[in-house]
C-alpha positions as CSV (number, residue, x, y, z in Angstrom):
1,X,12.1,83.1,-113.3
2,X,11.4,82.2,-109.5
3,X,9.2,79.2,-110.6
4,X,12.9,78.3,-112.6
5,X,14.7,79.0,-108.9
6,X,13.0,76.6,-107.4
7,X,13.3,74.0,-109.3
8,X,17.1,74.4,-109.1
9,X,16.9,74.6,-105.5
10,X,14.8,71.6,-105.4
11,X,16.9,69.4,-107.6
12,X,20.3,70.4,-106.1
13,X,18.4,69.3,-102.4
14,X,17.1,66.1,-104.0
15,X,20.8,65.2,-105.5
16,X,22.0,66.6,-102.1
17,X,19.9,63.7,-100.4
18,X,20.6,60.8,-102.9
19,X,24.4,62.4,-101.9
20,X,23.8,61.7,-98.1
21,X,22.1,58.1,-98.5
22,X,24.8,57.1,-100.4
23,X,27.7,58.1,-97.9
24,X,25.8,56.7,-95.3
25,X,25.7,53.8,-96.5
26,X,29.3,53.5,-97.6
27,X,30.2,55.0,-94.2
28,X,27.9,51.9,-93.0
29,X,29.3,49.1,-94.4
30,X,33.5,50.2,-94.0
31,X,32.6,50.3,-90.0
32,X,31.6,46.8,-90.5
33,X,34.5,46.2,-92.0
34,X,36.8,48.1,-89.1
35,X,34.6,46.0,-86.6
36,X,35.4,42.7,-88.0
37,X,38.9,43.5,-88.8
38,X,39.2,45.0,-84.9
39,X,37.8,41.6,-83.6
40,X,40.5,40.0,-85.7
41,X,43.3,41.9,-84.1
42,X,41.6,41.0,-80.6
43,X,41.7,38.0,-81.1
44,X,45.2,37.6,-82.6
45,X,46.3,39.7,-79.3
46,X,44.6,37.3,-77.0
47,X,45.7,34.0,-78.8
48,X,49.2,35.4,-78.5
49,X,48.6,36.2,-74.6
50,X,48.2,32.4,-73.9
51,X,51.7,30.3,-73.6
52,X,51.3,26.6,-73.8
53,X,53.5,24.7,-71.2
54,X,55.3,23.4,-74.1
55,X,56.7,27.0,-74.8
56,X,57.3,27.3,-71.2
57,X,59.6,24.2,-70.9
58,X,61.3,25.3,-73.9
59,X,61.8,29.1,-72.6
60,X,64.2,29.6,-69.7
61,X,62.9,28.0,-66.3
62,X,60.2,30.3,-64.1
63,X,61.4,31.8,-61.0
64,X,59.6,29.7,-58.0
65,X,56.7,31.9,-56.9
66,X,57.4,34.7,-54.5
67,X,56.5,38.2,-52.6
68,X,53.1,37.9,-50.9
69,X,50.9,35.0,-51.1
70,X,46.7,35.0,-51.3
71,X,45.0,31.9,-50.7
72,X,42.0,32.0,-52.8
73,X,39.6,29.9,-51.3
74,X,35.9,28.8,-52.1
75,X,33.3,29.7,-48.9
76,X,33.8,26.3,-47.9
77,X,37.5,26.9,-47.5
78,X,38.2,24.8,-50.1
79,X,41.9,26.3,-51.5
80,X,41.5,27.1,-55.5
81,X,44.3,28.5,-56.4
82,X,47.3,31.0,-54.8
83,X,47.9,34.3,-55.9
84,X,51.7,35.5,-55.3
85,X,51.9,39.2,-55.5
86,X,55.4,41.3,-56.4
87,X,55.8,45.1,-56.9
88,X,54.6,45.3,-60.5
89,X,53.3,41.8,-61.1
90,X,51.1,38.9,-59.8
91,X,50.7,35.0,-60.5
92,X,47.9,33.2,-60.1
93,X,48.6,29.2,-59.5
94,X,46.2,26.9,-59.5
95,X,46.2,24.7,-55.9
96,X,47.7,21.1,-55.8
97,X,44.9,18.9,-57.4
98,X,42.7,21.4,-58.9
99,X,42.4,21.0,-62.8
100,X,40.9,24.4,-64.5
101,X,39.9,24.5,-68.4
102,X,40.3,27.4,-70.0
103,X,37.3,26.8,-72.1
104,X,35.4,26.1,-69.0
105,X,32.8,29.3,-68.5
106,X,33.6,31.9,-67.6
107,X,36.9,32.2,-68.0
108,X,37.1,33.4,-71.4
109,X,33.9,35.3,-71.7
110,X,34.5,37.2,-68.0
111,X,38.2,37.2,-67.0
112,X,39.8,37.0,-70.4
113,X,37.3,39.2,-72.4
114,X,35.8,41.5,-69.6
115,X,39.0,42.2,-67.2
116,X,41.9,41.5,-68.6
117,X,41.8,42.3,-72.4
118,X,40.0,45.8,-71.3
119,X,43.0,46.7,-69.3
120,X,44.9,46.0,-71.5
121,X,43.4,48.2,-74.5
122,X,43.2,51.0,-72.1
123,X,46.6,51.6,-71.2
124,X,48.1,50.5,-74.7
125,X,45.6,53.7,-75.6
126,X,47.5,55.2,-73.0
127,X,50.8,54.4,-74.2
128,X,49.7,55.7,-78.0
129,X,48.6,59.3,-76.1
130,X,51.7,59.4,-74.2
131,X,50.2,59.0,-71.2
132,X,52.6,56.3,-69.7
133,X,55.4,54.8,-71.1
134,X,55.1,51.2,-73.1
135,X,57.0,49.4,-70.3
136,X,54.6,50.7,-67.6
137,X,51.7,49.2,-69.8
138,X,49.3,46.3,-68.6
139,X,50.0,43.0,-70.1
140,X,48.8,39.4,-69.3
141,X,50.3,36.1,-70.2
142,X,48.1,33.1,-69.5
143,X,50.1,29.7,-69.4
144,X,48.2,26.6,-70.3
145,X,49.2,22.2,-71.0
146,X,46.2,21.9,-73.4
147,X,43.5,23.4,-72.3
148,X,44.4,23.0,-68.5
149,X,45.2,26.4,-67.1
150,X,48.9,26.3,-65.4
151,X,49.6,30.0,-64.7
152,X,47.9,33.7,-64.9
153,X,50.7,36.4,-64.9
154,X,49.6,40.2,-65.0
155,X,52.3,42.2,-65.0
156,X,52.2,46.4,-64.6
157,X,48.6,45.6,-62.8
158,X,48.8,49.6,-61.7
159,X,48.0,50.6,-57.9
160,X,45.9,48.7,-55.1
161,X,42.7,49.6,-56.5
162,X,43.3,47.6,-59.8
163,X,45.2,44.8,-57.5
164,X,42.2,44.4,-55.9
165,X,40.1,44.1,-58.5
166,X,42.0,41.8,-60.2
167,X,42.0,39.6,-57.3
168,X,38.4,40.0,-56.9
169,X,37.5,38.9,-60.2
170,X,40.3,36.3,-60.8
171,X,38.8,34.2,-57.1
172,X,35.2,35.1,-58.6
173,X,35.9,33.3,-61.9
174,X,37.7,30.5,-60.6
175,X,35.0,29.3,-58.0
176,X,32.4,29.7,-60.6
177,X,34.7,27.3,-62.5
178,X,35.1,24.9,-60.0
179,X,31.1,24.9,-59.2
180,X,30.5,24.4,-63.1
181,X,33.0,21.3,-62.9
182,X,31.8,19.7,-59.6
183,X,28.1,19.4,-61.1
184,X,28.7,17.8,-64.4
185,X,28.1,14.5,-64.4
186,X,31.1,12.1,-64.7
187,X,30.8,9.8,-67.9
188,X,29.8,7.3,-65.8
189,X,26.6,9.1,-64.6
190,X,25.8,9.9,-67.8
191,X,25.7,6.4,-69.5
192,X,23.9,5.5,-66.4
193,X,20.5,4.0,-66.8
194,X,17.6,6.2,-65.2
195,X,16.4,4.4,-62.0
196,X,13.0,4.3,-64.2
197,X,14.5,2.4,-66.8
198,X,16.0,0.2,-65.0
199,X,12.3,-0.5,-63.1
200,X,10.9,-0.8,-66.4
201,X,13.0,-3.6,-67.8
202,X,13.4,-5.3,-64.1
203,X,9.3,-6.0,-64.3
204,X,9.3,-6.6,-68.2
């Protein structure tokens, strides 16, 4: 009768295991799922935080910029871009001249993906706990003519703290754009012969 008892035991523990396994594996493969179809959603959100300047001329005309002005500079001095600063919002203009691509690194990967989009999850999860209301949420709006960037606009950007941070990260990326543009060779340089070719065919 005990030999019988464990048996049971024994088989309801292995069925208990296959049980687990199984779960774990179905529990595996539906977070895959929520991951993919989270990156989706992310990336729907971004696509619909950039405005191309063709929307913009067909919206109602910008205000000119206003409230404080930040010159963000490069160590040299040289002037990148301006950042214009309002209770609640700030712009970020590129300066006269200077051309920035949005798929130029690392705009996307740093500012878009590892400021601004975090920010913005964090107080939408706000909002949805009821810890601040939706109009006091973060939310960025990134106008572009192509691929050229025309305009970074964060509005609700929060207290001083967050300003600054912003504004840290914002001069950060675009220098490191501007240094990743002023060393690639023009396609001129890069159809160029080598000054060893050129020696090689001149005594051939």
């Amino acid at each position: 009768m005990g030999l019988d008892v464990e048996e049971e035991i024994a088989r309801k523990l292995r069925e208990l295991h296959s049980y687990l396994e199984a779960r774990i594996r179905q529990i595996g493969e539906e977070a895959e799922r929520l991951k993919l179809l989270r990156q989706i959603v992310d990336d729907a959100l971004m696509t619909r935080s950039f405005q191309t300047a063709d929307a913009v001329r067909a919206a109602p005309a910008r205000p000119a910029p206003r409230g404080e002005e930040i010159p963000l500079k490069t160590s040299s001095g040289l002037l990148l871009a301006n950042l214009y600063v309002t209770e609640g919002e700030a712009r970020i203009i590129p300066a006269e001249g200077m051309i920035f691509k949005t798929t130029t690194p690392p705009f996307q990967a740093f500012l878009v993906r590892r400021m601004l989009e975090p920010l913005r999850e964090g107080d939408q999860e706000a909002v949805r706990t009821g810890e601040i209301s939706p109009d006091k949420a973060f939310s960025y709006e990134i106008v572009t003519d192509g691929d050229d960037l025309r305009e970074i606009v964060v509005r609700n950007y929060g207290d001083q703290r967050r300003l600054r941070e912003i504004t840290r990260s914002s001069h950060w990326t675009l220098e490191k754009m501007y240094e990743k543009v002023r060393t690639q060779p023009t396609s001129a340089e890069r159809t160029r012969p080598s000054a060893k070719t050129l020696s090689s065919d001149s005594t051939s």
